[in-house]
The first five atom37 places (N, CA, C, CB, O) and aatype in JSON, in Angstrom:
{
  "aatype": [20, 20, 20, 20, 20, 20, 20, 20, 20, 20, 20, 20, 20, 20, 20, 20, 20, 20, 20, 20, 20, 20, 20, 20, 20, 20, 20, 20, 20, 20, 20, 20, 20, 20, 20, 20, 20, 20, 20, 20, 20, 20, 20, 20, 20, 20, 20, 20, 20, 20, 20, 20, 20, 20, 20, 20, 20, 20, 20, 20, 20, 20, 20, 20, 20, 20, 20, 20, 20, 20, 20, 20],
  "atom_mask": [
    [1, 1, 1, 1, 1],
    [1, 1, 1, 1, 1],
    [1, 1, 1, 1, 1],
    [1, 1, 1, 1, 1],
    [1, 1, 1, 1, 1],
    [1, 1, 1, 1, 1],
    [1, 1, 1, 1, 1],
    [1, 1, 1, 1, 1],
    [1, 1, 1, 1, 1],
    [1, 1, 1, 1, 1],
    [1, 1, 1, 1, 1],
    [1, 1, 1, 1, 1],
    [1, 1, 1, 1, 1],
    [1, 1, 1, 1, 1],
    [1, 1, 1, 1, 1],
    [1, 1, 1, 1, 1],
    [1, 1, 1, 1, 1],
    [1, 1, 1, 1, 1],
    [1, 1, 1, 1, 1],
    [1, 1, 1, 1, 1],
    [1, 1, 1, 1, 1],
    [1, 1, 1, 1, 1],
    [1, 1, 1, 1, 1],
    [1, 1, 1, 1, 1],
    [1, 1, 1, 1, 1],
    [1, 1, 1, 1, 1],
    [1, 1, 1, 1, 1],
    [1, 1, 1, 1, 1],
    [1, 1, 1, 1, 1],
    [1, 1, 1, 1, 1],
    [1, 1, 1, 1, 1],
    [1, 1, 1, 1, 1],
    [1, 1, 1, 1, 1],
    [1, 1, 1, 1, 1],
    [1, 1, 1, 1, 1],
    [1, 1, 1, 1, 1],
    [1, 1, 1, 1, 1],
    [1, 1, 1, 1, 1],
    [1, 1, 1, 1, 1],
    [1, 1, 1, 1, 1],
    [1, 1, 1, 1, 1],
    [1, 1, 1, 1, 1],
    [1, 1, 1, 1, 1],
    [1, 1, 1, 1, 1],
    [1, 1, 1, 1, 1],
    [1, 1, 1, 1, 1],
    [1, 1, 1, 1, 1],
    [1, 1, 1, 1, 1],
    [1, 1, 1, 1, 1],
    [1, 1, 1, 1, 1],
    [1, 1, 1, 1, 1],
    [1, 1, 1, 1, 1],
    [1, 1, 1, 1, 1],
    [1, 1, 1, 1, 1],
    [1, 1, 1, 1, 1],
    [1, 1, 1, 1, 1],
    [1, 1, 1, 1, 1],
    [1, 1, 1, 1, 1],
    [1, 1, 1, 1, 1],
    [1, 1, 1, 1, 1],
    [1, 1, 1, 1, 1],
    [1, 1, 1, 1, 1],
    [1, 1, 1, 1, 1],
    [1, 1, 1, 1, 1],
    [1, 1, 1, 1, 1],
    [1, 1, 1, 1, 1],
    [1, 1, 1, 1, 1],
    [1, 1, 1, 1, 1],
    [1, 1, 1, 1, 1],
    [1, 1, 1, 1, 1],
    [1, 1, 1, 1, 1],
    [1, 1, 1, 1, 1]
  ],
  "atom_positions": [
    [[0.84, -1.18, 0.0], [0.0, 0.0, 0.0], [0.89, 1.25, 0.0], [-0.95, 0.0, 1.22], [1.84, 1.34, 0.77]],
    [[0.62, 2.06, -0.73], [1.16, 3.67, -1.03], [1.16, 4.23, 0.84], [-0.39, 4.88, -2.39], [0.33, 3.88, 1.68]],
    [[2.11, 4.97, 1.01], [2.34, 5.75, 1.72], [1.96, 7.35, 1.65], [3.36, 5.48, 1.77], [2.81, 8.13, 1.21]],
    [[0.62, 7.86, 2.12], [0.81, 8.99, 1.25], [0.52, 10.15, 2.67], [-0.44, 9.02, -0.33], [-0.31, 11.06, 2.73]],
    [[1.62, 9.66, 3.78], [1.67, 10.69, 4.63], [2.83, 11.66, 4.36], [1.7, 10.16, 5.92], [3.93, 11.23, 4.02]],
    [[2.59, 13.0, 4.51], [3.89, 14.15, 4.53], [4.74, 13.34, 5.14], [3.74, 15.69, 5.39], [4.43, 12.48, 5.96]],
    [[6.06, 13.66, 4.7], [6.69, 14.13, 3.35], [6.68, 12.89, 2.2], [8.34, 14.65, 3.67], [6.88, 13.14, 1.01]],
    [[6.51, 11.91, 2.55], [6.59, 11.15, 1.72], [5.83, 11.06, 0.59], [6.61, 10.35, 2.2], [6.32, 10.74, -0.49]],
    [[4.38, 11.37, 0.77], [3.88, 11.98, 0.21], [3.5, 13.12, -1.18], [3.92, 12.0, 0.85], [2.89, 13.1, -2.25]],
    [[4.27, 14.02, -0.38], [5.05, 15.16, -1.27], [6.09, 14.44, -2.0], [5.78, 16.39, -0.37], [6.02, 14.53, -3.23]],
    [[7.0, 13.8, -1.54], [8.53, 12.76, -2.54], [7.61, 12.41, -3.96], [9.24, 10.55, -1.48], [7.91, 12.73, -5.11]],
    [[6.46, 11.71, -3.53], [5.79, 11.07, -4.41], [5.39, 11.53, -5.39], [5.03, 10.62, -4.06], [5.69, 11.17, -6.53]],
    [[4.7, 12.34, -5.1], [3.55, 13.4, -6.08], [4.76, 14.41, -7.22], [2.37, 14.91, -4.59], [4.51, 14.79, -8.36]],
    [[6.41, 14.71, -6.22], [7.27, 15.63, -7.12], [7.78, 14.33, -8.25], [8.77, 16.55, -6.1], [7.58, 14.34, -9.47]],
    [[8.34, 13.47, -7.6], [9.01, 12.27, -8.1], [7.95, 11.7, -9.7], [9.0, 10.96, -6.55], [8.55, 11.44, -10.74]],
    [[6.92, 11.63, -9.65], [5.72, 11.47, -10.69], [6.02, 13.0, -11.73], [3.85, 11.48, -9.67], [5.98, 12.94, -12.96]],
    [[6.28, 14.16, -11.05], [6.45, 15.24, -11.97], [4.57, 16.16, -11.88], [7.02, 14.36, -13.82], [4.15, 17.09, -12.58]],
    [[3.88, 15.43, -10.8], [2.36, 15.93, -10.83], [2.19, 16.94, -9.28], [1.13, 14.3, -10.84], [1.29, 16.99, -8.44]],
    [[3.53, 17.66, -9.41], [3.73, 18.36, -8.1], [5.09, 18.9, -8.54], [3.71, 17.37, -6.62], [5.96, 18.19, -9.05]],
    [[5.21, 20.28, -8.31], [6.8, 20.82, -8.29], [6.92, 21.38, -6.59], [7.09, 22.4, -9.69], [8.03, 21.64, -6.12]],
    [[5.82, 21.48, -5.87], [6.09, 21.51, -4.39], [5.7, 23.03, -4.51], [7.76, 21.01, -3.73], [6.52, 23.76, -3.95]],
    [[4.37, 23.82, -5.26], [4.47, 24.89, -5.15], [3.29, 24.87, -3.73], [4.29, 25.67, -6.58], [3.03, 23.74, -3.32]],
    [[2.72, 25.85, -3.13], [2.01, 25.7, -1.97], [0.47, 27.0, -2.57], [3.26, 26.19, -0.33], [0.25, 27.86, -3.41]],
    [[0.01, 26.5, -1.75], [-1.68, 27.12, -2.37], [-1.57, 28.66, -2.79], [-3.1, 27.1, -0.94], [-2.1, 29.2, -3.76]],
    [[-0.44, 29.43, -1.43], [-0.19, 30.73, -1.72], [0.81, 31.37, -2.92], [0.21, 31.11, -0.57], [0.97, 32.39, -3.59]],
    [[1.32, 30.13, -2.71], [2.21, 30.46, -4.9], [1.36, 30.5, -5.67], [3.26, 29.15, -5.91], [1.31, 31.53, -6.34]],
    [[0.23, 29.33, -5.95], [-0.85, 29.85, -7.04], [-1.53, 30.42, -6.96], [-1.48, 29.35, -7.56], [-1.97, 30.69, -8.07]],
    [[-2.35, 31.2, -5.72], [-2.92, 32.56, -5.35], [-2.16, 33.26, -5.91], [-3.07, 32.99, -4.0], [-2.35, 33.52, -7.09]],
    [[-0.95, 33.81, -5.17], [0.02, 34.93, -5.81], [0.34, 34.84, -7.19], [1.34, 34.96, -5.16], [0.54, 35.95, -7.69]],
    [[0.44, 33.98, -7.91], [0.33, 34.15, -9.48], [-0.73, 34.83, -9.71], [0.25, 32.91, -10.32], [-0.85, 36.05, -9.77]],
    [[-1.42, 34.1, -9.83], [-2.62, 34.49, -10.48], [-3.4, 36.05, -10.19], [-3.56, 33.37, -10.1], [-4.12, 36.69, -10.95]],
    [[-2.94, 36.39, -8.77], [-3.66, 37.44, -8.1], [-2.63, 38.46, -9.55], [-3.35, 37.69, -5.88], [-3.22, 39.12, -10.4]],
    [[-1.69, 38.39, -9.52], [-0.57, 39.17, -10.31], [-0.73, 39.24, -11.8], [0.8, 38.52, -10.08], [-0.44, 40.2, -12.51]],
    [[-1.37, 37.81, -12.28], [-1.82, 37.95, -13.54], [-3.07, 38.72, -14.04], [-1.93, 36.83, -13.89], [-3.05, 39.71, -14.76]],
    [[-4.32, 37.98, -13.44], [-5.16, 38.23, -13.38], [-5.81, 39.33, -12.15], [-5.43, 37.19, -13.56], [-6.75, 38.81, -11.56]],
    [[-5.51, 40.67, -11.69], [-6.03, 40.98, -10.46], [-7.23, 41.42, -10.78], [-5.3, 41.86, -9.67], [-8.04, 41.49, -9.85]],
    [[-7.64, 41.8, -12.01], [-9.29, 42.59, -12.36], [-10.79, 40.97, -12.24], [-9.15, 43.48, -14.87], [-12.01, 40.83, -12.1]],
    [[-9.86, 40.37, -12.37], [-10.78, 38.92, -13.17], [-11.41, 38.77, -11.87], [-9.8, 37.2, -13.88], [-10.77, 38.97, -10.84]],
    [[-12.72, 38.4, -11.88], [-13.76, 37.82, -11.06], [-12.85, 36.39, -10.74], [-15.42, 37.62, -11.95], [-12.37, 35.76, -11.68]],
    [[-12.66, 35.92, -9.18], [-12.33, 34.61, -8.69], [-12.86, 33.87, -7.97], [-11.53, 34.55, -8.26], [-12.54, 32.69, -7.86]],
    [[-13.91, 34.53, -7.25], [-14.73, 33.99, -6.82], [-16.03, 34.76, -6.8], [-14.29, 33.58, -5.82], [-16.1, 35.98, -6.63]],
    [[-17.32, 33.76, -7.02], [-18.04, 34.17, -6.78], [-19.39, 33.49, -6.22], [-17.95, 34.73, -7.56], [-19.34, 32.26, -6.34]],
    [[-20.69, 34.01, -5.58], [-21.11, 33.04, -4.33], [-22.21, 34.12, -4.63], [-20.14, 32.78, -2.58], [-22.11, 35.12, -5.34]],
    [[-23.61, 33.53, -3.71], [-24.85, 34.52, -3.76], [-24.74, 35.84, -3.16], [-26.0, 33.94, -3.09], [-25.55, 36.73, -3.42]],
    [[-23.79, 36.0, -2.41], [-23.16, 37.41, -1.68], [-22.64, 38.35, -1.89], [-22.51, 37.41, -1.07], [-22.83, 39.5, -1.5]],
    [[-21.28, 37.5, -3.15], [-20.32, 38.74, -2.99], [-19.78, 38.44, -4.49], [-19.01, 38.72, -1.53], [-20.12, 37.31, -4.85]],
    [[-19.09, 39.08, -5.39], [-18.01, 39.0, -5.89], [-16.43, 39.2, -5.87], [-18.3, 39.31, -6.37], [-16.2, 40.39, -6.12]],
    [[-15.53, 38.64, -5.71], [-14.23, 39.11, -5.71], [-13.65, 38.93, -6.75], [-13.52, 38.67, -4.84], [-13.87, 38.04, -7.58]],
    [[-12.55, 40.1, -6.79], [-11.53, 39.56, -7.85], [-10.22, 38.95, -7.65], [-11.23, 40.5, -8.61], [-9.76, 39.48, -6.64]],
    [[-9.52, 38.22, -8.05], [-8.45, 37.78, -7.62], [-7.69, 38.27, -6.67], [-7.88, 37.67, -8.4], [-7.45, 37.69, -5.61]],
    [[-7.16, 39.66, -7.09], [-6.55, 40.79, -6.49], [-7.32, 40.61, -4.71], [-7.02, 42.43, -7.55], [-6.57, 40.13, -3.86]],
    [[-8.92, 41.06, -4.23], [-9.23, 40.9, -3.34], [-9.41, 39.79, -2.27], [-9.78, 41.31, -3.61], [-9.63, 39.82, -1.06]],
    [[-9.14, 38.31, -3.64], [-9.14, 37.32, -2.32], [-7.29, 36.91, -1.75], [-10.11, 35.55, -2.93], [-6.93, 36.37, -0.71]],
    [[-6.71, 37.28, -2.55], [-5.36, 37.47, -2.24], [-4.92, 38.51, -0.95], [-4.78, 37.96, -3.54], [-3.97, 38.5, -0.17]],
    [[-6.1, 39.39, -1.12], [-5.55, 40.16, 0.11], [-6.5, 39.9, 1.57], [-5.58, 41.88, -0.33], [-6.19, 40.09, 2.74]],
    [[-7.81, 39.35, 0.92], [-8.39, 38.82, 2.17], [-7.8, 37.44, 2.66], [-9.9, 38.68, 1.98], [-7.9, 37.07, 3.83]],
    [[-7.19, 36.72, 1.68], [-6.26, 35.16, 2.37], [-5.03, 36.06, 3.4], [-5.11, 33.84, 0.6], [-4.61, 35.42, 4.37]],
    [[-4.63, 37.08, 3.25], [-3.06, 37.35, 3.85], [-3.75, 37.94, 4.95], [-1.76, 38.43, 2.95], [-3.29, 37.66, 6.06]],
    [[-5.11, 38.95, 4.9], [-5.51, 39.47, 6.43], [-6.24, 38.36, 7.06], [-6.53, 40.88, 6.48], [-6.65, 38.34, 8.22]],
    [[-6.37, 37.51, 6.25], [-7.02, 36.27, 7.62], [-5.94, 35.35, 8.34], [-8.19, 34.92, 6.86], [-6.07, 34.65, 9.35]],
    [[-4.26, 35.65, 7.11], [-3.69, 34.62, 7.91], [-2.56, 35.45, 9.14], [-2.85, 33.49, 6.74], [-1.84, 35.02, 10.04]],
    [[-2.85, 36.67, 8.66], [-2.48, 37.43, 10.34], [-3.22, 37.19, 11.3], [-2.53, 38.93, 10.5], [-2.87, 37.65, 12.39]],
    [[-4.09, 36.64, 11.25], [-4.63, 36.56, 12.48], [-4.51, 34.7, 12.85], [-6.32, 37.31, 12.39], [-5.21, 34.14, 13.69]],
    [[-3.76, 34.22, 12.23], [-3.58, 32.74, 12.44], [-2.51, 32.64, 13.22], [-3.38, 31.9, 11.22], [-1.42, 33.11, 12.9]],
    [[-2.8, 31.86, 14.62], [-1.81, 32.14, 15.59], [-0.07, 31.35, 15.05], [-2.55, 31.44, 17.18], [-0.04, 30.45, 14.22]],
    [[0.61, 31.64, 15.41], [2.02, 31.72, 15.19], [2.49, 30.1, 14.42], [2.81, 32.07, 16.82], [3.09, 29.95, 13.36]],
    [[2.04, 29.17, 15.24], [2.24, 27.77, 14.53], [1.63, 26.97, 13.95], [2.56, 27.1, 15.03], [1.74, 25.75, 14.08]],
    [[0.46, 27.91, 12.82], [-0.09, 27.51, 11.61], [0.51, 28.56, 10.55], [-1.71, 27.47, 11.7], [-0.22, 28.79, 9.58]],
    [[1.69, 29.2, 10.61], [1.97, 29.72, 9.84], [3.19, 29.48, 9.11], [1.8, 30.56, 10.2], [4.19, 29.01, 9.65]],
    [[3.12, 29.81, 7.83], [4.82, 29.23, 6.81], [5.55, 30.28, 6.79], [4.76, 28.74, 4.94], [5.03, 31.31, 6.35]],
    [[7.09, 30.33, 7.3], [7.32, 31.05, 6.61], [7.53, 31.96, 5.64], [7.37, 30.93, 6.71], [7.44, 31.41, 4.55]],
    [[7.82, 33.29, 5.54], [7.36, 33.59, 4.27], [8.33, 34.2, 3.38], [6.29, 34.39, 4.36], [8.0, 34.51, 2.23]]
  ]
}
C-alpha cells in the first residue's frame, strides 16, 4: 500500500512530476498578479476579484496564531 503521509507523500507526487512543491499561496500569488481585475470567486453574496481574495487570504492569515503559519 502507497504511503501517502507528509513528506513522503510530497517525494511522491514531485518524483511522478504531478507536483513541483508549489504551496496554495504560490498559485494565489500568481494568479492574483496575472489576473487581479478577473472575477475569482463568486457566491450569492459577494463577488471578488483575484486581487481581493489574495488580500483577504493574507488578512485572515495574520490573524492565524504563530504555529499555523509558513514562513514567508
Amino acid at each position: 500500500m502507497q504511503d501517502y503521509r507528509m513528506p513522503a507523500r510530497a517525494e511522491y507526487f514531485k518524483a511522478k512530476g504531478y507536483w513541483k512543491g508549489d504551496t496554495i499561496v504560490d498559485y494565489l500569488s500568481r494568479i492574483a498578479e496575472q489576473f487581479p481585475d478577473k472575477v475569482g470567486i463568486v457566491d450569492p453574496y459577494a463577488r471578488l476579484t483575484w486581487k481581493e481574495v489574495e488580500n483577504k487570504s493574507q488578512a485572515l492569515a495574520l490573524h492565524l496564531p504563530p504555529y499555523y503559519r509558513f514562513p514567508a
